[in-house]
Backbone as a ProteinNet text record, in pm:
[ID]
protein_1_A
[PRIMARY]
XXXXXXXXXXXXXXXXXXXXXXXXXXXXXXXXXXXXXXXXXXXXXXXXXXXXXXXXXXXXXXXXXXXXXXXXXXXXXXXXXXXXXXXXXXXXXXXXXXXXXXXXXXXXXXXXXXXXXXXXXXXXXXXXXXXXXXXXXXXXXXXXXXXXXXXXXXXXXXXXXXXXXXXXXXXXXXXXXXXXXXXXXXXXXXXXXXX
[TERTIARY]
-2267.6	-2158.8	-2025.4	-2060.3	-1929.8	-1854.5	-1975.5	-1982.3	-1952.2	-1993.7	-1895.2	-1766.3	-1751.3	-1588.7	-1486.5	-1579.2	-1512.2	-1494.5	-1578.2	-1587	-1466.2	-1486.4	-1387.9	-1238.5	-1223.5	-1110	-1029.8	-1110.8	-1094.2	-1011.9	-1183.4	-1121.9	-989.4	-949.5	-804.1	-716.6	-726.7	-593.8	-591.7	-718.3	-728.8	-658.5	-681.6	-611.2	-458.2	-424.8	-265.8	-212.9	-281.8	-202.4	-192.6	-278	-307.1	-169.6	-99.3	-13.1	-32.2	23.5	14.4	42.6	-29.1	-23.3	152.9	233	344.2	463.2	417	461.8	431.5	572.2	541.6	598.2	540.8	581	703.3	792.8	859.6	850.1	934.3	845.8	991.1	955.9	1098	1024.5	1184.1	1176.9	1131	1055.8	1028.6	1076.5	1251.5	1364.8	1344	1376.9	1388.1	1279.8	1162	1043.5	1028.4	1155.1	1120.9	1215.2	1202.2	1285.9	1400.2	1545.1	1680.1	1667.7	1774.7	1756.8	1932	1866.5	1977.3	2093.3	2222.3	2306.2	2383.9	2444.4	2496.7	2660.6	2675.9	2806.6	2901.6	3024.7	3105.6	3133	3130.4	3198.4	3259.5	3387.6	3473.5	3390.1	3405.4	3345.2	3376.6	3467.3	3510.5	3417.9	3386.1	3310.5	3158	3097.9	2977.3	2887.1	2772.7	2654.3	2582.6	2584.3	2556.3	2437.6	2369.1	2255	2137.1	2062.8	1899.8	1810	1755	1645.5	1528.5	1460.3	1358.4	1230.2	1119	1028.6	1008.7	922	808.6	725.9	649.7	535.5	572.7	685.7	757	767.1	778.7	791.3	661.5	679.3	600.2	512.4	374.7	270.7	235	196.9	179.4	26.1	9.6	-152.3	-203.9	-289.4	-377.8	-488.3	-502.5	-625.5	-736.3	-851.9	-976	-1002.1	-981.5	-1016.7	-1161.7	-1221.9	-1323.4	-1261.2	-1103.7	-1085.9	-1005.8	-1110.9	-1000.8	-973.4	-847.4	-793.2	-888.4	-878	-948.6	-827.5	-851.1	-758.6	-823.1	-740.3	-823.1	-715.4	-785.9	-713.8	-664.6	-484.6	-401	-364	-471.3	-430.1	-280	-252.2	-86.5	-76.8	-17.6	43.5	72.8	9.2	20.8	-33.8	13.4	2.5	-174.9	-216	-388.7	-396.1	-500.7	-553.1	-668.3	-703.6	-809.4	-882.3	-994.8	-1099.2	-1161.8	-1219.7	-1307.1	-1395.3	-1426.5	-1552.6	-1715.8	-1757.5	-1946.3	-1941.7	-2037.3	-2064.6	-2111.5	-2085.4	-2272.6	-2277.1	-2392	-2416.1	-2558.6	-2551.4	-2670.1	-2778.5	-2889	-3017.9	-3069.2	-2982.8	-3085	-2895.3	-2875.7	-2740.9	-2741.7	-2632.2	-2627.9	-2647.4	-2675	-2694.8	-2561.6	-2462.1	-2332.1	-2304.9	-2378.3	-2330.1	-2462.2	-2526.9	-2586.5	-2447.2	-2358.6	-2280	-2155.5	-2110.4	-1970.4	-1993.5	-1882.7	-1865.4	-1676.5	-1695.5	-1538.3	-1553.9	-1429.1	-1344.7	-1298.9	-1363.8	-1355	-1232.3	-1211.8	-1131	-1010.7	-992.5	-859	-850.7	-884.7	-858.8	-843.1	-733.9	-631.7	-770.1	-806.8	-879.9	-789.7	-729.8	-602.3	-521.7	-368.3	-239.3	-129.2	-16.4	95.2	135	198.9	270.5	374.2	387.3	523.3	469.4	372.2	330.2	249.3	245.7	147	-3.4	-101.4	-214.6	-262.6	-340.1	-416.1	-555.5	-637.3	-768	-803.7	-943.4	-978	-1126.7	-1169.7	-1308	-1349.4	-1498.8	-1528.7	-1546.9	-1568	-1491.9	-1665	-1649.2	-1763.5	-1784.2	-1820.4	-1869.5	-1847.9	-1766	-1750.2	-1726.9	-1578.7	-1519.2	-1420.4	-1388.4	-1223.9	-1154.7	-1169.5	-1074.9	-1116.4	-1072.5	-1169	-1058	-1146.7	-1113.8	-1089.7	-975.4	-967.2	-912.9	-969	-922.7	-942.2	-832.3	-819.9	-843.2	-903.3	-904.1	-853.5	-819.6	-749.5	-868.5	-802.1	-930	-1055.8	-1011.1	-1106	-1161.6	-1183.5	-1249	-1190.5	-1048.6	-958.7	-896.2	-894.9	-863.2	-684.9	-609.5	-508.2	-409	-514	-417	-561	-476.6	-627	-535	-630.4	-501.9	-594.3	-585.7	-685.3	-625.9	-738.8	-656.7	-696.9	-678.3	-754.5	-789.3	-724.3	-706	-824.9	-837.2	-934.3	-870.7	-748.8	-675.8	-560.2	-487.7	-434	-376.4	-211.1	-109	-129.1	-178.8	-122.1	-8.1	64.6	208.2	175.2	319	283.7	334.1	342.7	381.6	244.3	141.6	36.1	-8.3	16.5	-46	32.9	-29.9	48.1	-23.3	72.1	-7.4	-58.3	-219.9	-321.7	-371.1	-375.3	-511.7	-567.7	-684.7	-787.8	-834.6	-816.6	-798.9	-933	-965.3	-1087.5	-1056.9	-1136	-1112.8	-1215.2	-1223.3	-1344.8	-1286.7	-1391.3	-1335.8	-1439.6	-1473	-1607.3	-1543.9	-1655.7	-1586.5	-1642.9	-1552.3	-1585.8	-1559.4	-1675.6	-1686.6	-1623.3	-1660.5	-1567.4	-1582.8	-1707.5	-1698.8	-1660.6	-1645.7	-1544	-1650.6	-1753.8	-1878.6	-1887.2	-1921.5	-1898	-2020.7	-2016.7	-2095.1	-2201.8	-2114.2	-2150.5	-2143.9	-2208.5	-2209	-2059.9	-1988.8	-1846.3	-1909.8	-1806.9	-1796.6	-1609	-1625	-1486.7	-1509.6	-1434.3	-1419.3	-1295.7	-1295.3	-1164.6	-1060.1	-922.9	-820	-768.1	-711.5	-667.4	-487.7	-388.7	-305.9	-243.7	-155.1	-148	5.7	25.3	175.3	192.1	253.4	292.1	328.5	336.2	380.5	457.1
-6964	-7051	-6977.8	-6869.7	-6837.9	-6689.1	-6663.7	-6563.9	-6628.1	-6775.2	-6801.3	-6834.4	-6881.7	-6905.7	-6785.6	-6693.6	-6563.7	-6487	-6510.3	-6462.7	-6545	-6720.2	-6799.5	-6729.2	-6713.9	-6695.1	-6562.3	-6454.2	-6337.7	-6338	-6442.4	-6506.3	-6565	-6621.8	-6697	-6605.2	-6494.3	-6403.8	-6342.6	-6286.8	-6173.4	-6298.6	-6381.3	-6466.9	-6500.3	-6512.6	-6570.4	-6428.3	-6293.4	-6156.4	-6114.6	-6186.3	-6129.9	-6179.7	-6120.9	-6167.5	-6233.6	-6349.3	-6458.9	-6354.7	-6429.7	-6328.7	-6381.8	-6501.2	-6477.5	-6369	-6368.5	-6202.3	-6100.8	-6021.8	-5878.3	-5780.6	-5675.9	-5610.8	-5502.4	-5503	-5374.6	-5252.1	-5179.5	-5046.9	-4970.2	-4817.3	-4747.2	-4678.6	-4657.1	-4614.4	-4470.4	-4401.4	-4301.7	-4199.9	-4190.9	-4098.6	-4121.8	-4163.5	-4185.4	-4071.8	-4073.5	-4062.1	-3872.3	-3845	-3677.1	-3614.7	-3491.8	-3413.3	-3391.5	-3383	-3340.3	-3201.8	-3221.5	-3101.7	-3022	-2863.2	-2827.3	-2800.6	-2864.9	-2792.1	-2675	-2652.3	-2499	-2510.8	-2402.9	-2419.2	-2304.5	-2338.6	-2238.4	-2148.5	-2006.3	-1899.1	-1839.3	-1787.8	-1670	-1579.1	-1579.2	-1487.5	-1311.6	-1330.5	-1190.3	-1128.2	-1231.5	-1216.1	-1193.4	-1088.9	-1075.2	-1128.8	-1146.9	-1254.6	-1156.6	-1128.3	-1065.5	-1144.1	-1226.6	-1276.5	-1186.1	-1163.1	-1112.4	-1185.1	-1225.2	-1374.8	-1317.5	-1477.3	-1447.3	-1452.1	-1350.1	-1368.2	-1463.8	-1577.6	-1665.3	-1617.2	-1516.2	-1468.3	-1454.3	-1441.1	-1432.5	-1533.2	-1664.3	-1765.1	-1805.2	-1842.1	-1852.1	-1979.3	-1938.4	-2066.4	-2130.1	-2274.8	-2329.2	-2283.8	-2213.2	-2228.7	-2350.5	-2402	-2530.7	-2486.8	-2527.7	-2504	-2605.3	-2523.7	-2673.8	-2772.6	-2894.9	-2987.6	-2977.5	-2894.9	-2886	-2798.7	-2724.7	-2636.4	-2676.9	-2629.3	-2655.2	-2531.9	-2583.4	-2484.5	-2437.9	-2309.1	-2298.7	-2208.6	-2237.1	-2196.6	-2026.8	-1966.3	-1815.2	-1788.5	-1759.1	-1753	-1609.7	-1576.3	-1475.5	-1429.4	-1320.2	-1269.6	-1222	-1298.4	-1261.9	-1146.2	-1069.7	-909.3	-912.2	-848.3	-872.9	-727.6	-683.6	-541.9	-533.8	-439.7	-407.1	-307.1	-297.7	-198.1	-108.2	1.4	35.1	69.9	47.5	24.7	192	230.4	355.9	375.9	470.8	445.4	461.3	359.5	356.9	505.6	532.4	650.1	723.6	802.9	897.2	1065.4	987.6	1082.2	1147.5	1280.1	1321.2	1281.2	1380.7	1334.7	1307.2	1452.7	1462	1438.8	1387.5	1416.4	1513.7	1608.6	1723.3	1700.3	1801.6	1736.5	1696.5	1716.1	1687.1	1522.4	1480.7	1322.6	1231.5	1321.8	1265.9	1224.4	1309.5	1308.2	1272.8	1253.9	1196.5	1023.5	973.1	830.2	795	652.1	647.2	679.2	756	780.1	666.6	590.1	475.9	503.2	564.3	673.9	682.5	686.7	743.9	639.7	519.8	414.4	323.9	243.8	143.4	-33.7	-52.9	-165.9	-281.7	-336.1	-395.3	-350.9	-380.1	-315.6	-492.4	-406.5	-531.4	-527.7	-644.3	-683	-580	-498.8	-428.1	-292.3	-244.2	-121.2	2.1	64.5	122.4	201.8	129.7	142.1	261.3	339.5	478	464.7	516.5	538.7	654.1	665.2	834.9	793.4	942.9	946	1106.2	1142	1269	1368.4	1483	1623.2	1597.7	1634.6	1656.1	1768.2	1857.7	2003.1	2039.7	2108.9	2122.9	2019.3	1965.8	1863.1	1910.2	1859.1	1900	1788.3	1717.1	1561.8	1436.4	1334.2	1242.8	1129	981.8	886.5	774.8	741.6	625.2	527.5	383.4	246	196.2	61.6	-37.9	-148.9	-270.1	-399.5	-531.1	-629.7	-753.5	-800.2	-933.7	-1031.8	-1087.6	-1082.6	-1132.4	-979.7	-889.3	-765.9	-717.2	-723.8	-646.9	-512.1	-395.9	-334	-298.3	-287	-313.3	-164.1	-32.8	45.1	201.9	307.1	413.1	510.1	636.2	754.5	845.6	958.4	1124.3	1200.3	1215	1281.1	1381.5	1491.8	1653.9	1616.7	1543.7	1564	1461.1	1423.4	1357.8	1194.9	1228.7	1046.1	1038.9	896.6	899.6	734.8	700.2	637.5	537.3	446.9	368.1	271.2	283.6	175.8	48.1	-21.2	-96.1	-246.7	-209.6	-333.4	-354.8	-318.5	-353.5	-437.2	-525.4	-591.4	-771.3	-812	-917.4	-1012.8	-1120.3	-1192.4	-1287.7	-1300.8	-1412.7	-1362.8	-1245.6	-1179.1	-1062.4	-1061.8	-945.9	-826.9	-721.6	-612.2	-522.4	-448.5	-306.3	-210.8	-117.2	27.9	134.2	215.5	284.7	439.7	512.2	681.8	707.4	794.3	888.2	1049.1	1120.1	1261.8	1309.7	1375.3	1420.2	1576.1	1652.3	1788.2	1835.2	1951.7	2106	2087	1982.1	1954.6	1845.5	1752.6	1571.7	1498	1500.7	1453.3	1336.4	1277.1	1151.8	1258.6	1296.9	1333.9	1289	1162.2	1085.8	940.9	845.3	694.9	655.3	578	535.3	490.9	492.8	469.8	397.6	262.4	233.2	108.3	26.1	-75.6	-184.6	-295.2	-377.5	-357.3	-422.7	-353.3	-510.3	-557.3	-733.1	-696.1	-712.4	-707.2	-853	-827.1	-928.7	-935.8	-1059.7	-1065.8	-1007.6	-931.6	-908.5	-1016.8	-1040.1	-1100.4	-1084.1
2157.7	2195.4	2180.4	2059.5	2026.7	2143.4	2200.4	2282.9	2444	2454.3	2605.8	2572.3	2448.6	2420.6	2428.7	2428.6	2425.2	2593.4	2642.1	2791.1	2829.4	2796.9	2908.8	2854.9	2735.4	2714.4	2762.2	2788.5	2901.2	3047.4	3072	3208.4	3221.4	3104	3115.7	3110.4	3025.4	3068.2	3144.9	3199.8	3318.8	3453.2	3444	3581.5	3549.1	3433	3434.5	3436.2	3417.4	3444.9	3557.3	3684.1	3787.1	3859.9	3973.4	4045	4140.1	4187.1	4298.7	4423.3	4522.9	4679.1	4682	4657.3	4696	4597	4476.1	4408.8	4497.1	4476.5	4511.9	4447.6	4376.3	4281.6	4346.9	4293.7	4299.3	4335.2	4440	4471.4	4504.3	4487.5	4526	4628.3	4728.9	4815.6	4840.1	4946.1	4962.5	4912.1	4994.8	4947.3	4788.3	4719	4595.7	4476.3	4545.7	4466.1	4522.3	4608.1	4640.6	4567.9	4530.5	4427.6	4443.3	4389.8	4406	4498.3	4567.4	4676.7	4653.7	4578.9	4559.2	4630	4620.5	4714.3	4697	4807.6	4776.4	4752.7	4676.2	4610.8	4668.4	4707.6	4816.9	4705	4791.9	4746.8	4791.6	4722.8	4896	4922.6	5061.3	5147	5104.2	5061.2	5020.2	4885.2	4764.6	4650.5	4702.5	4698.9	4761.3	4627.2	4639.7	4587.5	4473.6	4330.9	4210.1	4181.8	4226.2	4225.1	4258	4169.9	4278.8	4304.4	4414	4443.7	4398.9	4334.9	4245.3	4383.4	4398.7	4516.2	4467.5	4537.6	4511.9	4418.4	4430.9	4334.8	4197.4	4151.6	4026.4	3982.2	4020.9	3920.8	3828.5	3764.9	3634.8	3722.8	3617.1	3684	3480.8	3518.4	3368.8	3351.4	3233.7	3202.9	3104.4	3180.7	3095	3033.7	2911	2872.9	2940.1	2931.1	2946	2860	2900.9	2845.4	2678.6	2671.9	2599.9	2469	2503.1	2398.7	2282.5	2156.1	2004.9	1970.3	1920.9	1802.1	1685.4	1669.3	1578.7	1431	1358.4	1202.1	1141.9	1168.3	1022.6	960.9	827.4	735.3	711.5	680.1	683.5	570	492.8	328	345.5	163.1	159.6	172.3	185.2	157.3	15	-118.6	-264.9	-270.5	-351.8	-379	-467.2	-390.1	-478.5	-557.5	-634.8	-747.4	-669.9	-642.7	-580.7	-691.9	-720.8	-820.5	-851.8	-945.9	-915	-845.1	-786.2	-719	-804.6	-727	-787.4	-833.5	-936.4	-989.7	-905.8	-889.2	-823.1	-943.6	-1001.7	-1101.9	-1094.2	-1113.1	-1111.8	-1153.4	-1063.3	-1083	-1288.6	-1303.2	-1427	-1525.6	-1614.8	-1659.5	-1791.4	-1795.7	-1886.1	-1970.5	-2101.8	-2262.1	-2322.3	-2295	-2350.3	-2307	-2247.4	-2199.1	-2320.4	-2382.8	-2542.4	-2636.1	-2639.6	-2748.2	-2696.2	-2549.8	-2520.3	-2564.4	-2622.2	-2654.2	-2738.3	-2721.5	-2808.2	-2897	-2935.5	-3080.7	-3124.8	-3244.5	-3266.3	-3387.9	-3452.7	-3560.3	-3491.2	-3408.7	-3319.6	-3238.6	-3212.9	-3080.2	-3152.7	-3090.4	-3173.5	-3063.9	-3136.7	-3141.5	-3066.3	-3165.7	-3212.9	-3232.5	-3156.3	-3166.9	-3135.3	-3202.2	-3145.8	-3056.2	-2979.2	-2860.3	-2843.9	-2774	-2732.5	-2758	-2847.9	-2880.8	-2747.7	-2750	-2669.2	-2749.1	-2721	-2765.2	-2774.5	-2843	-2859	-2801.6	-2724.9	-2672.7	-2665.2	-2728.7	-2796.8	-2750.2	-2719.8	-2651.9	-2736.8	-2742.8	-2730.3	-2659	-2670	-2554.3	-2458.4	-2298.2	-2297.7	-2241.9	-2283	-2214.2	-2042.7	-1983.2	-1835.5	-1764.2	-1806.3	-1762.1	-1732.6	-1537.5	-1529.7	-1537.7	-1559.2	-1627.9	-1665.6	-1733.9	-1756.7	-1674.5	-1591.7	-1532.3	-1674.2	-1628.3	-1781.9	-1682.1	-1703.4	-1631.8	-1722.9	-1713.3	-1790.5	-1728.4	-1749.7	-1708.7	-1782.9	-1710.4	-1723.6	-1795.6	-1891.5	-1886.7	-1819.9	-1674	-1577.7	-1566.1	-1565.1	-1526.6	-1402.4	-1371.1	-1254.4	-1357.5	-1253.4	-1310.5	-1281.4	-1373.1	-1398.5	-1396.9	-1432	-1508.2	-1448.9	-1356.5	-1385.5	-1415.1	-1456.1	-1490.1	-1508.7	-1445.4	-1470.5	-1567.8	-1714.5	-1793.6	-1838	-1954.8	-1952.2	-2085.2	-2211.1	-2293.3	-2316.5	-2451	-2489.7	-2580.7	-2552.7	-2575.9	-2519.5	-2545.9	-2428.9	-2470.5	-2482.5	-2516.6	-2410.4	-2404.2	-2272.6	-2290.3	-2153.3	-2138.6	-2195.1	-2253.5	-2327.3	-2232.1	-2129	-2064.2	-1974.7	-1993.1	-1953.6	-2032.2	-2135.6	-2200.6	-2184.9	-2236.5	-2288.3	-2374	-2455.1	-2581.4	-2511.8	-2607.5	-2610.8	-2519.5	-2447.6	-2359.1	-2436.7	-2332.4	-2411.9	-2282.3	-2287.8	-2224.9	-2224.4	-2167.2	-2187.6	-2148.4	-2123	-2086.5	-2075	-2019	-1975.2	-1911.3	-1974.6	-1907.1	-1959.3	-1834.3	-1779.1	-1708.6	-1782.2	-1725.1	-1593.6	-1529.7	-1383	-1391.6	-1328.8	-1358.6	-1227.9	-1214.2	-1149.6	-968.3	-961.5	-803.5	-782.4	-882.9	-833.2	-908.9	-957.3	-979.2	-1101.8	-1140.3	-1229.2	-1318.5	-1440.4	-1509.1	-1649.9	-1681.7	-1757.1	-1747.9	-1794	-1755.5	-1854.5	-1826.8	-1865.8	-2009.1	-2099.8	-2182	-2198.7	-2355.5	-2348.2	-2438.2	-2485.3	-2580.2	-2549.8	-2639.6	-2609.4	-2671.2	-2619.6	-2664.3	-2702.9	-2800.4	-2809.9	-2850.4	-2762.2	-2833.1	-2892.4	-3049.7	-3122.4	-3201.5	-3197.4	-3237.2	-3379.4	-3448.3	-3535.9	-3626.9	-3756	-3846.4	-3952.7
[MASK]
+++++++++++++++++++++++++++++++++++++++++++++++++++++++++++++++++++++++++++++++++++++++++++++++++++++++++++++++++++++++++++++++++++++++++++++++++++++++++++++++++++++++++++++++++++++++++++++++++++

């Protein structure tokens, strides 16, 4: 029932919207509905024409997309300055006997140091090494800090740190052809407010 009440009531507006044959809707005239037609604007005859006419083929055409096409979104990394990491080891097949006895200098490496200080990191010598790789890492395990060194310790800057984080570090020696010679070795570094 409630569904013819609904039809008739359709019917009632679709007929009181419809226009009587003695209505007649509004209409503009032909002229009206064609485009402005430019006119021309006098110039002395003497001023010759600094205009260059555009060909036909030169005017611009609109491109439409197809109806079927979306936008699609990719995402644009900030520009933020990076750390380039060490590279994967590649260490020999068999590794020398001196990579038995390379490890930290626990005697000489500042564990724990204060805020503002620059920390000490000490390792042992390892036999036919032309420098050792020392990196440091952030809390999260980014590395923060690398440096090629000859010596066997080694001061790091003290503005690499900061309070209530916890830091690491790692150096592995690389021999006479570029070669990673030993598996890294390294410990944590906590710096701590003084009292």
């Amino acid at each position: 029932m409630k569904f013819i009440a609904f039809l008739l009531g359709v019917v009632i507006v679709v007929a009181a919207c419809s226009p009587t044959a003695e209505e007649t809707l509004p209409t503009l005239a032909p002229e009206a509905l064609a485009s402005p037609q430019p006119t021309a604007v006098d110039t002395p005859a003497e001023a010759p024409s600094t205009a260059t006419p555009v060909p036909p083929s030169a005017t611009p055409t609109r491109f439409e997309l197809p109806p079927t096409w979306t936008p699609t979104f990719t995402h644009t990394p900030s520009l933020t300055p990076s750390f380039t990491p060490s590279p994967e080891p590649v260490l020999p097949p068999t590794l020398p006997a001196t990579c038995n006895t390379f490890a930290v200098d626990r005697e000489r490496s500042n564990r724990t140091f204060n805020v503002g200080a620059s920390p000490v990191v000490a390792w042992t010598e390892a036999e036919g090494t032309l420098y050792y790789r020392l990196t440091v890492f952030n809390d999260i395990g980014a590395p923060i800090f690398e440096e090629l060194v000859t010596e066997t310790q080694y001061a790091l800057p003290a503005d690499l740190f900061e309070e209530g984080r916890r830091y690491g570090w790692q150096v592995h020696p690389v021999d006479q052809a570029g070669i990673q010679m030993c598996y890294n070795r390294g410990a944590e570094l906590i710096p701590i407010v003084p009292r």
